[in-house]
Backbone as JSON Lines, residues from 0, in Angstrom:
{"i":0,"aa":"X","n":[-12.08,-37.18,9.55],"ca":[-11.94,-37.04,8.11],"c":[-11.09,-38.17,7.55]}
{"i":1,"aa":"X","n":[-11.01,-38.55,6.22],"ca":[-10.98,-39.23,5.67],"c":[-9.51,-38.86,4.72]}
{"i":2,"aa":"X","n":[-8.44,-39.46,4.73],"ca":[-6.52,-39.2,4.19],"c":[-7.33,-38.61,2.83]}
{"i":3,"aa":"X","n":[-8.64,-38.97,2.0],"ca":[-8.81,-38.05,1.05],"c":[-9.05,-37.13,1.24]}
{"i":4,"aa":"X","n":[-10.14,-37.03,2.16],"ca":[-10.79,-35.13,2.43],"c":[-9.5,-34.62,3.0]}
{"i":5,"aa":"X","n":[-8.55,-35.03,3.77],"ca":[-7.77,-34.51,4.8],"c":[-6.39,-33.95,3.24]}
{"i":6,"aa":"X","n":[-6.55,-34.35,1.89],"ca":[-5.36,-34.0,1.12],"c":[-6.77,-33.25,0.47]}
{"i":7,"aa":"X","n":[-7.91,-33.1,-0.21],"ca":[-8.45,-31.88,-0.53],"c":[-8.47,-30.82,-0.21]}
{"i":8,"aa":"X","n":[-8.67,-30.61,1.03],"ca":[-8.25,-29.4,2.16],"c":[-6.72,-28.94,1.65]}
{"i":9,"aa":"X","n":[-5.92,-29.87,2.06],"ca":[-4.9,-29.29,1.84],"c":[-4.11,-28.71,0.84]}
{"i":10,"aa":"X","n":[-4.97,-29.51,-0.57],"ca":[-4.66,-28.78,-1.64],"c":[-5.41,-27.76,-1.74]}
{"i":11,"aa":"X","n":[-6.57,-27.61,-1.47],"ca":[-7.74,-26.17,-1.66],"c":[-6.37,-24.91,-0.73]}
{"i":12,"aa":"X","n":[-6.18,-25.21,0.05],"ca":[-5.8,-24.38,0.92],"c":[-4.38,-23.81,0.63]}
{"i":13,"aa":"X","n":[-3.68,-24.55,-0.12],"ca":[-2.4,-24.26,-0.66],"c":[-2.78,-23.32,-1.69]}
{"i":14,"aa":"X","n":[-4.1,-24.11,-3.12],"ca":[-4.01,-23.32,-3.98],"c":[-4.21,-21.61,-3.5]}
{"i":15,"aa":"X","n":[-4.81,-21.63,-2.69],"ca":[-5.61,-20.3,-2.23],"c":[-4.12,-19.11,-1.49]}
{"i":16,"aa":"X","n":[-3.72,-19.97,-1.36],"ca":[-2.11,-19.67,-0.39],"c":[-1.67,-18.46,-1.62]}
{"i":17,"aa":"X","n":[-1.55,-19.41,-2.51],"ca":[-0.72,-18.64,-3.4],"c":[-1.39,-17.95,-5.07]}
{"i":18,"aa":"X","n":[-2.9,-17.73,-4.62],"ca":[-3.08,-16.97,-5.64],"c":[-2.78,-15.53,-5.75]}
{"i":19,"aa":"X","n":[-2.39,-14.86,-6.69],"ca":[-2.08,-13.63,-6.86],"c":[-2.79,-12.31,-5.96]}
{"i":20,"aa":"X","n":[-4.25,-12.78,-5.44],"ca":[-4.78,-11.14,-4.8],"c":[-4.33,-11.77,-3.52]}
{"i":21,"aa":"X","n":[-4.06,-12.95,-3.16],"ca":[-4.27,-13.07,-1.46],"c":[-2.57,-13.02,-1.35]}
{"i":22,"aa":"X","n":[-1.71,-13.22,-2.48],"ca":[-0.52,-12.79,-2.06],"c":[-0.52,-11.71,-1.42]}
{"i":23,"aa":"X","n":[-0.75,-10.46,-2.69],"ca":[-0.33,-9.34,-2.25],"c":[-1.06,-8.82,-1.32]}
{"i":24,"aa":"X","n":[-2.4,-9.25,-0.55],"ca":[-2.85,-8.95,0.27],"c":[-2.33,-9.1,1.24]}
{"i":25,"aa":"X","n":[-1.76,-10.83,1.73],"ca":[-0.84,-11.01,2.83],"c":[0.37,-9.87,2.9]}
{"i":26,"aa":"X","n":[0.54,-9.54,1.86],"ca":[2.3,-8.72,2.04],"c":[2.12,-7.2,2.08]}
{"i":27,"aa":"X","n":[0.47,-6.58,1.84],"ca":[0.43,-5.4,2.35],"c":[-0.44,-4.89,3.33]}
{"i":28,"aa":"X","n":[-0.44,-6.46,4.12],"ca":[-1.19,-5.85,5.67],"c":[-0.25,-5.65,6.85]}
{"i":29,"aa":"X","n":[-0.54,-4.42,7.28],"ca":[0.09,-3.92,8.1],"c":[1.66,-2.92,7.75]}
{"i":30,"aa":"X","n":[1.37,-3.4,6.78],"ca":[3.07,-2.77,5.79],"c":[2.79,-1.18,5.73]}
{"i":31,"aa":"X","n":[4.26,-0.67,6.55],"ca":[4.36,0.33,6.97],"c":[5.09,1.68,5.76]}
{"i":32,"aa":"X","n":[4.69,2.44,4.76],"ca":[5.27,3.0,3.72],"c":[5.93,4.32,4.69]}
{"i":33,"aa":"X","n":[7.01,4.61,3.86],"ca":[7.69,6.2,3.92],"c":[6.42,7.08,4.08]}
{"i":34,"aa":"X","n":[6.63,8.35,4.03],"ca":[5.76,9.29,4.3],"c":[5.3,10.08,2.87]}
{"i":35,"aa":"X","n":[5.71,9.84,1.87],"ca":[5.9,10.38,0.38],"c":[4.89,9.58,0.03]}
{"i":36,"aa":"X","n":[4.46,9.86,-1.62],"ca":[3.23,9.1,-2.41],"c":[3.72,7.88,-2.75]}
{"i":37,"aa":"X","n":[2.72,6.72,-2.69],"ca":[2.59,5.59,-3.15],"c":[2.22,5.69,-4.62]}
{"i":38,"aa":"X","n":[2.87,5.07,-5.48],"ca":[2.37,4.55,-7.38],"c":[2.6,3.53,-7.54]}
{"i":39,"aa":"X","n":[1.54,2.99,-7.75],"ca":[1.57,1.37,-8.16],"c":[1.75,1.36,-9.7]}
{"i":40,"aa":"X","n":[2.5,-0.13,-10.1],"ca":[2.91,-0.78,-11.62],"c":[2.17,-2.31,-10.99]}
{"i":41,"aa":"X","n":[1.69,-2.55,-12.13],"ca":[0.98,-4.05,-11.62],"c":[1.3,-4.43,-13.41]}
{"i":42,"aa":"X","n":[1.66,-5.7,-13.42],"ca":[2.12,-5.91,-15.13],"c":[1.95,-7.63,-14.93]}
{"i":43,"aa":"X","n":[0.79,-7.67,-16.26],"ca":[0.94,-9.67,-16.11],"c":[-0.37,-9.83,-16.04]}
{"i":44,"aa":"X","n":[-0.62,-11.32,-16.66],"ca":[-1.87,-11.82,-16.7],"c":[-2.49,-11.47,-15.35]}
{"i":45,"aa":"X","n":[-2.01,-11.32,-14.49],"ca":[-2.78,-11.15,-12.75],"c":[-2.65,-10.19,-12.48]}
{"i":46,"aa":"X","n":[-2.14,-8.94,-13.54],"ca":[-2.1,-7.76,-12.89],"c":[-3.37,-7.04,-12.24]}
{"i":47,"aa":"X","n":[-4.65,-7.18,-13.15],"ca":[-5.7,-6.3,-12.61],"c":[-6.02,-7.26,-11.29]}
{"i":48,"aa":"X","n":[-5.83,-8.67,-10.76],"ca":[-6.3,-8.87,-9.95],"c":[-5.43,-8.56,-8.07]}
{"i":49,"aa":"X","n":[-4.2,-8.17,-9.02],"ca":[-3.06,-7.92,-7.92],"c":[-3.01,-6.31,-7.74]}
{"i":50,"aa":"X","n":[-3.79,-5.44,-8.61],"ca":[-3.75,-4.07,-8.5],"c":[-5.16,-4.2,-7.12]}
{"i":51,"aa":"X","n":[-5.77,-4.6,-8.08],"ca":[-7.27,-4.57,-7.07],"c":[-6.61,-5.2,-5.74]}
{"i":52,"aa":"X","n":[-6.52,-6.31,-5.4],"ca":[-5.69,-6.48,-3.91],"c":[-5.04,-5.07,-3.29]}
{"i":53,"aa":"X","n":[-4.18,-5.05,-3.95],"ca":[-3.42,-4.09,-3.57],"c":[-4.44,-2.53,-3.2]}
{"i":54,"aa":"X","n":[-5.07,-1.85,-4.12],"ca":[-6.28,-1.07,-3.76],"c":[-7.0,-1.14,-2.86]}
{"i":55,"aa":"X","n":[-7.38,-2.22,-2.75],"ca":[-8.21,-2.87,-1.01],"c":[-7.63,-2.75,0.19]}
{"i":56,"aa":"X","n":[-6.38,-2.97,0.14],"ca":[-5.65,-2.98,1.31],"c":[-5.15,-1.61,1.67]}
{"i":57,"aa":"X","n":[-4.65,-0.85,0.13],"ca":[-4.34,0.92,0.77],"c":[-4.92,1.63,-0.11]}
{"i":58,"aa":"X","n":[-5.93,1.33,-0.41],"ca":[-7.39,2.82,-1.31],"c":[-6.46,3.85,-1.74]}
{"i":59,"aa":"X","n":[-6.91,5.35,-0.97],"ca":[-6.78,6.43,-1.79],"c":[-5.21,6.61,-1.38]}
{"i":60,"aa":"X","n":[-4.02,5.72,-0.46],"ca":[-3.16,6.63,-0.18],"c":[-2.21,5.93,-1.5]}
{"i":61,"aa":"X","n":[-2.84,4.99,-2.65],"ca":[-2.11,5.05,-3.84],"c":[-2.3,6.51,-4.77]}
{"i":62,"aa":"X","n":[-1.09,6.84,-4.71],"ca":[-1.1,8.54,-5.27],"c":[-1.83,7.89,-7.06]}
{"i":63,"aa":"X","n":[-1.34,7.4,-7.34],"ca":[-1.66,6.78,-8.94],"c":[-0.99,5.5,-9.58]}
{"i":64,"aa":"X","n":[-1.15,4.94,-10.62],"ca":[-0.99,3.84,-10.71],"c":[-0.8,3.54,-12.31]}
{"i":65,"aa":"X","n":[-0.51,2.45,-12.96],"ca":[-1.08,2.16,-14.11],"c":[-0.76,0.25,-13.93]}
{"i":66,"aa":"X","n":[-2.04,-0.21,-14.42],"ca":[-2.21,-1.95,-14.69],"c":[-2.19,-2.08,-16.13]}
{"i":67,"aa":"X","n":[-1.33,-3.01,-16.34],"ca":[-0.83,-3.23,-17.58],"c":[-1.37,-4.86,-17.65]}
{"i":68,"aa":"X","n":[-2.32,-5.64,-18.74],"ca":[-2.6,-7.05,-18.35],"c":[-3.4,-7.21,-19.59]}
{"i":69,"aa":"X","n":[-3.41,-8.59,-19.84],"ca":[-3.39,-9.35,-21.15],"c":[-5.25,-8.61,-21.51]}
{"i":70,"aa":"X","n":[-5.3,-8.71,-23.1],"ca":[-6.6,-8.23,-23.01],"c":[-7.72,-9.4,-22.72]}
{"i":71,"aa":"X","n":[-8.73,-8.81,-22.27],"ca":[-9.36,-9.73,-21.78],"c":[-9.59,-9.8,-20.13]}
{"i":72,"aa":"X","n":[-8.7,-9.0,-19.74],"ca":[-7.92,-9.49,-18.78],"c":[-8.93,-8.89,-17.22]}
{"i":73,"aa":"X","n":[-8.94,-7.2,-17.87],"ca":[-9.6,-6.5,-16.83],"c":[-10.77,-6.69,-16.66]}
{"i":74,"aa":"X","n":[-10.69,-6.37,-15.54],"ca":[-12.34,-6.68,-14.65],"c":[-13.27,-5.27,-14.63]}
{"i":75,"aa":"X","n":[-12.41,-4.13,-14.88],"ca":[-13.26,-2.99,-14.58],"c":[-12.36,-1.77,-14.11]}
{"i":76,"aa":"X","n":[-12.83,-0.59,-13.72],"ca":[-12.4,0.35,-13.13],"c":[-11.47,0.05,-11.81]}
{"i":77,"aa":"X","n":[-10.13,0.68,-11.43],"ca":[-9.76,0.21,-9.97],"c":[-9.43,1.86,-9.83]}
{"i":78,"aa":"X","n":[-10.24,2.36,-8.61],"ca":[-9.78,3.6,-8.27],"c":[-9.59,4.68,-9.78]}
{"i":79,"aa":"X","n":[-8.84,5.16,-9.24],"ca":[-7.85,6.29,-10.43],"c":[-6.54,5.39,-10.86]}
{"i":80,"aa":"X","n":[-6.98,4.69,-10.51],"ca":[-5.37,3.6,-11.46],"c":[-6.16,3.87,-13.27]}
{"i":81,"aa":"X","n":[-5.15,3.67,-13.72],"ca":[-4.88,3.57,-15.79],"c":[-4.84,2.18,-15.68]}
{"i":82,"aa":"X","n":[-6.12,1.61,-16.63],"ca":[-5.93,0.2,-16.98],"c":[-5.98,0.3,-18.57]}
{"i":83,"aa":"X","n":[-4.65,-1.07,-18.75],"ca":[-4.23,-1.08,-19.9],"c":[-4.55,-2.18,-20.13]}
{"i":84,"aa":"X","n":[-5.15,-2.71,-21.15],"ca":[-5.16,-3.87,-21.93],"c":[-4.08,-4.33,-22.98]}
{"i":85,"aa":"X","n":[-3.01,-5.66,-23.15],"ca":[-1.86,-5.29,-23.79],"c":[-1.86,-6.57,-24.86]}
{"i":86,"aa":"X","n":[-1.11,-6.99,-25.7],"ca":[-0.37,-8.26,-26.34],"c":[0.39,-9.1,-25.33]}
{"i":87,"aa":"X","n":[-0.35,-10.04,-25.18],"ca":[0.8,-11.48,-24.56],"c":[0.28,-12.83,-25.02]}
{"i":88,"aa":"X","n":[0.93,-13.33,-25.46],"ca":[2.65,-13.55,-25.29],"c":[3.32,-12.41,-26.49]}
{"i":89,"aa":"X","n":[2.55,-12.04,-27.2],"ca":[3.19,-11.06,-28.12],"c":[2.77,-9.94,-27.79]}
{"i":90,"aa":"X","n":[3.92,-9.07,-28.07],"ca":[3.58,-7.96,-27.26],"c":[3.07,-7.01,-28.74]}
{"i":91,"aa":"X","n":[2.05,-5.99,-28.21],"ca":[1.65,-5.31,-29.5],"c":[1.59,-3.67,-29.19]}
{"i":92,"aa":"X","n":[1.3,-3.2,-29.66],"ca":[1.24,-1.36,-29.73],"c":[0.79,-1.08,-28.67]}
{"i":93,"aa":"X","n":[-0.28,-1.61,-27.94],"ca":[-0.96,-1.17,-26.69],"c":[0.52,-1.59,-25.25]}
{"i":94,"aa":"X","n":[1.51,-2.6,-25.75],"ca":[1.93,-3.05,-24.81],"c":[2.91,-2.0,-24.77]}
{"i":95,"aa":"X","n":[3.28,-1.51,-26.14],"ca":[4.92,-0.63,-26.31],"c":[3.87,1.03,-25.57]}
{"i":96,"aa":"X","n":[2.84,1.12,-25.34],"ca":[2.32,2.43,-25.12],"c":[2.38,2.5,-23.61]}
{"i":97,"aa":"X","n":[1.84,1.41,-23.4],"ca":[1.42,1.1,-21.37],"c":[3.03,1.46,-20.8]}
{"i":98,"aa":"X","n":[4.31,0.29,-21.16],"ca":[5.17,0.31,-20.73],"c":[5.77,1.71,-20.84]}
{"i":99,"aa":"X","n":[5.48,2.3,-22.1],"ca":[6.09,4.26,-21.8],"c":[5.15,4.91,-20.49]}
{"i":100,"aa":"X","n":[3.85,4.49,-20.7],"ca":[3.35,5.08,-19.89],"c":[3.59,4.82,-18.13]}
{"i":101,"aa":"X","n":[4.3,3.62,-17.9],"ca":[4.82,2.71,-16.56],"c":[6.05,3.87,-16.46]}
{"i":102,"aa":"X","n":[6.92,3.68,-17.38],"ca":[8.13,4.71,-17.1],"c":[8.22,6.22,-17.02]}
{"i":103,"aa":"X","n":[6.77,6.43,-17.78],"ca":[6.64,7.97,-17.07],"c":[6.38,8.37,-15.76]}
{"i":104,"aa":"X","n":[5.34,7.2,-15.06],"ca":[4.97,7.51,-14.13],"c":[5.84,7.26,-12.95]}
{"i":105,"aa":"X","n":[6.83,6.07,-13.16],"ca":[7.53,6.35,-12.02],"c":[8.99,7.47,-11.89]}
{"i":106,"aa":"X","n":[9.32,7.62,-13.06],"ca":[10.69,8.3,-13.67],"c":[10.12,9.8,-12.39]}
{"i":107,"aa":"X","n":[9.58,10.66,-11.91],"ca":[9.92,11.14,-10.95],"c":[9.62,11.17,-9.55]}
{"i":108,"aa":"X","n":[9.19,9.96,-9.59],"ca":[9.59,9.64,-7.96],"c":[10.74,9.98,-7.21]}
{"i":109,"aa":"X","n":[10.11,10.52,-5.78],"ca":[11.6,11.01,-5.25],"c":[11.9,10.35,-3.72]}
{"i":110,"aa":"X","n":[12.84,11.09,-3.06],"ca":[12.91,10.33,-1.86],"c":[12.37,9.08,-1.21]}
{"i":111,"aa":"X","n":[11.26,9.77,-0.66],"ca":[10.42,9.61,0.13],"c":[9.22,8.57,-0.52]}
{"i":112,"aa":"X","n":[9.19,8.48,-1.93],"ca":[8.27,8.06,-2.28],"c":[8.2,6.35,-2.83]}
{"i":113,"aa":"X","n":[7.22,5.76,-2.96],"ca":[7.56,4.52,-3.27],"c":[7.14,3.9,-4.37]}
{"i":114,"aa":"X","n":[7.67,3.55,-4.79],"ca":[7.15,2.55,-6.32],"c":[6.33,0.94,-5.85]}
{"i":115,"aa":"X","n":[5.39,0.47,-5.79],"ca":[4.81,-0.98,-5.59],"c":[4.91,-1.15,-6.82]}
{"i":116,"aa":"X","n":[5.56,-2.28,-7.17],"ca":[6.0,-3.22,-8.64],"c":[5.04,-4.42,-8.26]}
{"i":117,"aa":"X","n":[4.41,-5.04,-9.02],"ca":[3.39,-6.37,-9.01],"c":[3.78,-6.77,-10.13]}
């Protein structure tokens, strides 16, 4: 190969390093949770694509969820997760509704149980 192809590669391969689903994919394989329910918060232009990662890697043992992400943003149904469409960079009524709805859902989590923040 050729010092060009040999720095295309390496940039293809970086970008890919660090996009948002293959993050959280790398960081929830094999990742071992408490014995209590899993609830995912996924919030941000990459949220629906970091919820969906995240869904792939542990399906139904997410007890529930809510994705909060710019409109436009979602791709579709994920599981029984709540997808929210919101205001960004300004935040608007849908954003002040999602975020009550983020703090309801984790506000009784207990012990055993875990919150995944994205």
């Amino acid at each position: 190969m050729s010092l060009r192809q040999d720095c295309d590669v390496i940039v293809r391969e970086s970008i890919c390093r660090v996009l948002p689903d293959e993050a959280v994919r790398r960081a929830l394989t094999g990742k071992v949770f408490p014995s209590g329910k899993i609830y995912l918060v996924s919030v941000g232009k990459a949220a629906w694509t970091m919820a969906h990662a995240a869904y792939k890697a542990l399906g139904t043992r997410i007890h529930d969820g809510i994705v909060i992400t710019k409109h436009g943003h979602s791709q579709g149904p994920i599981g029984q997760l709540t997808i929210c469409e919101a205001g960004h960079p300004v935040p608007d009524e849908n954003s002040f509704t999602a975020t009550q709805a983020a703090i309801d859902l984790v506000t009784p989590l207990g012990a055993d149980d875990t919150g995944l923040f994205l």
